[in-house]
N, C-alpha and C positions, 0 to 999 in steps of 0.2 A: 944632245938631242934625245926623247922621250923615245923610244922603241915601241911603231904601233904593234896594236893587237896582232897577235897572229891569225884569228880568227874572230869575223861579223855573224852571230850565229841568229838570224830569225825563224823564230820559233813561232806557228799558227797556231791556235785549237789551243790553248795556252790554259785553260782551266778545265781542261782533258786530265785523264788521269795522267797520259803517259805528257803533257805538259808541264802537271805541275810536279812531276817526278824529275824532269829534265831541268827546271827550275830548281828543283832540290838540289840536284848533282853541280847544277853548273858553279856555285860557290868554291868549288875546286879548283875553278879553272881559272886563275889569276893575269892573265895575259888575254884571257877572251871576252869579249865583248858579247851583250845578249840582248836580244829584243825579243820579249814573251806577249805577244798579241793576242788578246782574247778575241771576239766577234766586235766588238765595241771599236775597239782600237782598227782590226786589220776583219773584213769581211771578204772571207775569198768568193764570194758571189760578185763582187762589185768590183769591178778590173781597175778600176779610176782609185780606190780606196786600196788598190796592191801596190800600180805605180805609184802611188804619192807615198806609200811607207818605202817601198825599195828605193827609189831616190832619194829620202830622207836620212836612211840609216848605211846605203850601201852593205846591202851584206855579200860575205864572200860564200856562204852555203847558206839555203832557206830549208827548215823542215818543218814538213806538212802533218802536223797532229790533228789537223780540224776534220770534221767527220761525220757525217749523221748515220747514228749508232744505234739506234731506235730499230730494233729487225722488223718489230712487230707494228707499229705503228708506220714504216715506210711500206708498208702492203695498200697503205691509204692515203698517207701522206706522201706519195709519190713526188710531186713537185718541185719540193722539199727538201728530199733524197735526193734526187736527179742535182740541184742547184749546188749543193755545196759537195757533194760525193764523184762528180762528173763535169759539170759546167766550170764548179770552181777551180778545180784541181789543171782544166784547159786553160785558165785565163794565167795561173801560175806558172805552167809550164813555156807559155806563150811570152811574160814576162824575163824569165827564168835562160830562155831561148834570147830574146832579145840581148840582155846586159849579162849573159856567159856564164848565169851562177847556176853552181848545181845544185838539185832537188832530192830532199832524201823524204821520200813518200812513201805514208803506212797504209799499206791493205791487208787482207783478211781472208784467213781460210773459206770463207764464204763462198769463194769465185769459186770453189768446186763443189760437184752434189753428194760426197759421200757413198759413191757408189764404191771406190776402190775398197781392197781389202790389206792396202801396203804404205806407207807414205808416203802420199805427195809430194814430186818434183817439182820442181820450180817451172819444167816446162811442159807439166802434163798439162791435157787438153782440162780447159774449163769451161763450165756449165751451174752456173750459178741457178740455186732453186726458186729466189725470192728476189724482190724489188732490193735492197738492201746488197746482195751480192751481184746484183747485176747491174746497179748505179758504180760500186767500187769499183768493180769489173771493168766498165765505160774509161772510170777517169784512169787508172792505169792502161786501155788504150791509149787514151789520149796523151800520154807521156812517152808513150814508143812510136807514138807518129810524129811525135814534133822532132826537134836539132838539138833541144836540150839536155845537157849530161844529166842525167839522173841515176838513182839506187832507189827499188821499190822492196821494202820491205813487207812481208805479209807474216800476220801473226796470229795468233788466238786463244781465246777464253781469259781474257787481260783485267787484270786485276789489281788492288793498291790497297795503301792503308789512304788516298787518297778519292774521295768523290764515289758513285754509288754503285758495287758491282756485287759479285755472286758469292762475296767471302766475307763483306760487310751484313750482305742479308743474311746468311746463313748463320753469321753469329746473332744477330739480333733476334731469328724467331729461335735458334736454340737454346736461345736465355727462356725463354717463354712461353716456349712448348716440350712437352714430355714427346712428341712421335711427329716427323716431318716425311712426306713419300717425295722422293725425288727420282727424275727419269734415270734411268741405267742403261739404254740403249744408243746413247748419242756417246761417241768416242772420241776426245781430241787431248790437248796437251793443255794443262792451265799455266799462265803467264804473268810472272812478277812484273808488273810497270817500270819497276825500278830496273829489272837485268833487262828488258830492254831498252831504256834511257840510256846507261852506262853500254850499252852497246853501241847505239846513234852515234854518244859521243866519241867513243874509241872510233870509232870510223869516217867521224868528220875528221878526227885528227889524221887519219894515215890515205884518204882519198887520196888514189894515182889515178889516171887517165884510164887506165886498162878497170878499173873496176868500178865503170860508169858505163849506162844504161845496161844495166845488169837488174833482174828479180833475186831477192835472195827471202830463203826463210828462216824466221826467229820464232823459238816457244821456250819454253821450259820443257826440260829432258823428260823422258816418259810418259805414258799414256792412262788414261784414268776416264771413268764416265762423270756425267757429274752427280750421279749417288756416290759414285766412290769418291770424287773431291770433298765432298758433304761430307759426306763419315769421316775423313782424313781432316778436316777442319773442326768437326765436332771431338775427334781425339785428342787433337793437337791444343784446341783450347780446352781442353778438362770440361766440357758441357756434356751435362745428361741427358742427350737428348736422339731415340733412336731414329733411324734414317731407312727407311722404307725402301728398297728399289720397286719402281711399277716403268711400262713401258711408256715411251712417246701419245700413243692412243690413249692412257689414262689420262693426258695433258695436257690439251687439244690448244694451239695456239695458231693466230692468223698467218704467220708465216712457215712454211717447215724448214725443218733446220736439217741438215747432212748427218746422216747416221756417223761417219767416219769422214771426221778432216786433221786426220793427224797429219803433220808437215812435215817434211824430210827435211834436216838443219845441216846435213852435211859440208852443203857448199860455203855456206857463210865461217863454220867450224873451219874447212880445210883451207879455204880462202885466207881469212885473215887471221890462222891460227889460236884460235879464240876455244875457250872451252864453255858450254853452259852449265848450268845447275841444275838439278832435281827439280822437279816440282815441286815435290814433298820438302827439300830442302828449301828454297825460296819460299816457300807458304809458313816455314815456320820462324825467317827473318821478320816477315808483312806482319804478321801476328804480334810479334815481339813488337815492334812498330806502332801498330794499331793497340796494346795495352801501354804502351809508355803514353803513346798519344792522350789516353781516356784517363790518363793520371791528371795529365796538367789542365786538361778542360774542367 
């Protein structure tokens, strides 16, 4: 007799960075089973389109990459935001509740305003500045009022050699331009996709009972602005291209962002005995990554 999987792993938000990084890794996992749902396949706005995938596939753990990540545009596109950051993440949880599978749900430094001057606990008090932190905000409510076992991971400034973020742009105008000004005022931790995919999964594999409906945080080790991520990306790729710090008010953008949301990782560290990487070090894996990538295209 065939020994089933040990693990049904549905994966949402599936052409997310941190989906299709977790798509990447999962070819590892020989004994598990994967369902990667794009919006097409699995809409967590539409409850009717979760039941009919979770009946279909049965999984024994669902994770929630789907997410509307647009800071700047859900200042407007409220609706939007609200529908799949809030509403959808209810109808998941409500599912999730129903048929006893746990929820490993990602949020975002966001839910705080950057007032502090120390890193963020998992249970300090939040105060999201924007539409954007305050829709994520919502739906991790709405995961600690339901009966659902869940894990809310919060993380930031997330990055890949995968889909369109602030280490892809940064090498393409420093191919292009001789002088770039980037803000230096905004403080947090930049975060390889990949370390935390290979996280989610190490911790699908070892879920106990005792370390559900828990917040925990995940970043990359260390703190950095993003003129100093810039600089550190332009060194790191051999680009000559210098990098200007100017303040937030040279920058003006529809939403404001948290001067300071570095994330305290202790608990998830001392938790499941896990170590993280550098920043610097994980930026110079993605890199390597991202130039093998632009070989074979």
């Amino acid at each position: 007799m065939n020994k089933l999987p040990t693990h049904r792993l549905l994966i949402t938000g599936a052409n997310g960075q941190l989906g299709q990084e977790i798509k990447y890794l999962s070819t590892h996992y020989f004994t598990w089973t994967f369902l990667f749902c794009d919006r097409q396949l699995l809409d967590i706005t539409n409850p009717q389109q979760i039941q009919q995938q979770v009946e279909q596939f049965q999984p024994t753990i669902i994770i929630n990459c789907a997410a509307y990540t647009q800071v700047d545009l859900a200042e407007t596109e409220v609706k939007q935001a609200t529908a799949i950051n809030e509403t959808g993440v209810q109808y998941l949880a409500k599912i999730c509740e129903q048929k006893e599978i746990p929820l490993i749900h990602i949020s975002t430094d966001f839910v705080f305003d950057g007032s502090s001057t120390k890193p963020y606990l998992e249970e300090d008090s939040t105060a999201p500045l924007g539409v954007y932190g305050q829709t994520k905000l919502a739906g991790e409510q709405h995961l600690q009022d339901s009966q659902c076992d869940y894990l809310i991971i919060r993380t930031s400034w997330v990055y890949s050699s995968f889909g369109k973020n602030f280490v892809k742009t940064m090498l393409r105008l420093g191919e292009s331009r001789p002088q770039l000004k980037v803000v230096n005022d905004q403080i947090g931790s930049p975060t390889y996709a990949r370390d935390l995919a290979r996280q989610i999964l190490y911790l699908a594999a070892r879920l106990k009972k005792e370390h559900f409906r828990q917040t925990y945080h995940y970043t990359g080790q260390g703190t950095t602005s993003w003129c100093g991520f810039a600089t550190e990306i332009m060194k790191q790729a051999g680009l000559n291209c210098e990098v200007l710090p100017i303040p937030s008010s040279g920058y003006p953008t529809p939403a404001k962002r948290p001067a300071y949301s570095v994330l305290n990782t202790q608990k998830i560290i001392t938790t499941f005995e896990r170590d993280i990487p550098h920043w610097q070090d994980s930026l110079k894996v993605c890199l390597a990554v991202i130039k093998a990538k632009s070989k074979t295209n």
